[in-house]
C-alpha positions as CSV (number, residue, x, y, z in Angstrom):
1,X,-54.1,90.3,-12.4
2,X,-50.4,89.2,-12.3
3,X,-50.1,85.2,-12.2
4,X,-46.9,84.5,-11.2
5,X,-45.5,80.9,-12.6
6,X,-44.8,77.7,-11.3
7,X,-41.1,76.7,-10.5
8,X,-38.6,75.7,-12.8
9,X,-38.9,71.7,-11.9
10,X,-42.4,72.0,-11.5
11,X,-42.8,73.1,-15.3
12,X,-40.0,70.6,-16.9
13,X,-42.2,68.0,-15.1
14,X,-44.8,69.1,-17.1
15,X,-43.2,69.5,-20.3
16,X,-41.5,65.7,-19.2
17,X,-45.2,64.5,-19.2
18,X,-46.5,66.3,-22.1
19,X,-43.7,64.7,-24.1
20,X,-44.1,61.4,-23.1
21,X,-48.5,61.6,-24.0
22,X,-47.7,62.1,-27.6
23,X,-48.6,59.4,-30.0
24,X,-45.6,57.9,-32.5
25,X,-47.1,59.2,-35.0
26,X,-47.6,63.1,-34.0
27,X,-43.7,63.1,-32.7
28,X,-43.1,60.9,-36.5
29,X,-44.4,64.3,-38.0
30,X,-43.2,66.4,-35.6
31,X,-39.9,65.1,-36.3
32,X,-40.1,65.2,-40.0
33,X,-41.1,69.4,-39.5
34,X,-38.1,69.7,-37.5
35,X,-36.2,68.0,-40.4
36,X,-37.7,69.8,-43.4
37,X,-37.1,73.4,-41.1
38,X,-33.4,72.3,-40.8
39,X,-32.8,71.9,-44.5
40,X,-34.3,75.0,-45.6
41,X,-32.2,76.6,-43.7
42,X,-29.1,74.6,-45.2
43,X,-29.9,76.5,-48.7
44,X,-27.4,78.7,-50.3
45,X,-27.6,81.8,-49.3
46,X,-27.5,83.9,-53.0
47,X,-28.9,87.1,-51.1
48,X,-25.4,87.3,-49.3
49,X,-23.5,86.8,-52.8
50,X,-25.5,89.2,-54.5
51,X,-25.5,91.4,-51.4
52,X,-21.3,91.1,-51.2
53,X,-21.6,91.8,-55.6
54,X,-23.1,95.2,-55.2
55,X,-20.5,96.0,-52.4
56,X,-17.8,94.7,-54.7
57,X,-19.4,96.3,-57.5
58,X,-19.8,100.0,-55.5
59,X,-15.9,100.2,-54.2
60,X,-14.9,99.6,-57.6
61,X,-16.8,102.7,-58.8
62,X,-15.9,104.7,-55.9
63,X,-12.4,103.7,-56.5
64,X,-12.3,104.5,-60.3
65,X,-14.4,108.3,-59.4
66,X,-11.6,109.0,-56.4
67,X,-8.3,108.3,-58.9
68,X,-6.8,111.5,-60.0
69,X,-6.6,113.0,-63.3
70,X,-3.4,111.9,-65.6
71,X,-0.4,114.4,-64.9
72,X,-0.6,117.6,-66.7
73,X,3.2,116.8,-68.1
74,X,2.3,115.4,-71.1
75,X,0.3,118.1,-72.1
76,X,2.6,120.8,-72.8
77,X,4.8,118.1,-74.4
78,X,2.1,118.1,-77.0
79,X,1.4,121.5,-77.8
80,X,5.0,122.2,-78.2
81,X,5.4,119.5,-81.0
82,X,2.3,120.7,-82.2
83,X,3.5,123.7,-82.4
84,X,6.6,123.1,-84.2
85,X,6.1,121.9,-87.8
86,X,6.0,125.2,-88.7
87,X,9.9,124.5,-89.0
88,X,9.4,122.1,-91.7
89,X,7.7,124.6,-94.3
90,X,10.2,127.3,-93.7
91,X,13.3,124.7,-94.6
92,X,14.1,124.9,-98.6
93,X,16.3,121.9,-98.4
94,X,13.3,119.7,-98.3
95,X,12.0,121.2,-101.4
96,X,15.4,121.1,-103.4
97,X,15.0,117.6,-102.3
98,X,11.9,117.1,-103.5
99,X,12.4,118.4,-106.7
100,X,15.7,116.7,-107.4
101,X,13.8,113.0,-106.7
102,X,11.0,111.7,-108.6
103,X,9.0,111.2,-105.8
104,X,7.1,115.0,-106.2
105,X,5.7,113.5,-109.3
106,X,3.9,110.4,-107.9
């Protein structure tokens, strides 16, 4: 069942004769197919653009979702001046200020 080929020269002879039976015409449009294959393939390529987006797009939001959270420093700085206008109601210069100005009035 197993049909073993020809040798190598024996089938470019063949494929030498083959070519040289075709009409102008059939290797005309044989050669414009070749052509019109080529330049298809020529085309921008968006699906590798959009492709290299999403990547782009993906590491950004990794990125941003790795960074740490802002230094707890800050946040005790805050609650301590938060804490301490308590100072200004318990000082009566600022009232005997006040009251010696016309600016209580307003």
């Amino acid at each position: 069942m197993s049909r073993t080929l020809p040798p190598d020269d024996q089938l470019h002879a063949l494929h030498q004769q083959a070519v040289e039976s075709l009409s102008p015409a059939v290797l005309a449009r044989l050669r414009a197919a070749r052509h019109a294959s080529a330049a298809s393939r020529r085309r921008p390529a968006w699906w590798l653009a959009t492709a290299l987006a999403g990547v782009a797009a993906l590491g950004i939001g990794v990125n941003l979702q790795m960074r740490a959270p802002p230094s707890p420093g800050i946040a005790p700085m805050v609650a301590a001046l938060e804490a301490d206008t308590g100072t200004l109601d318990e000082n009566p210069d600022l009232y005997l200020w006040l009251a010696s100005t016309d600016l209580a009035m307003e």
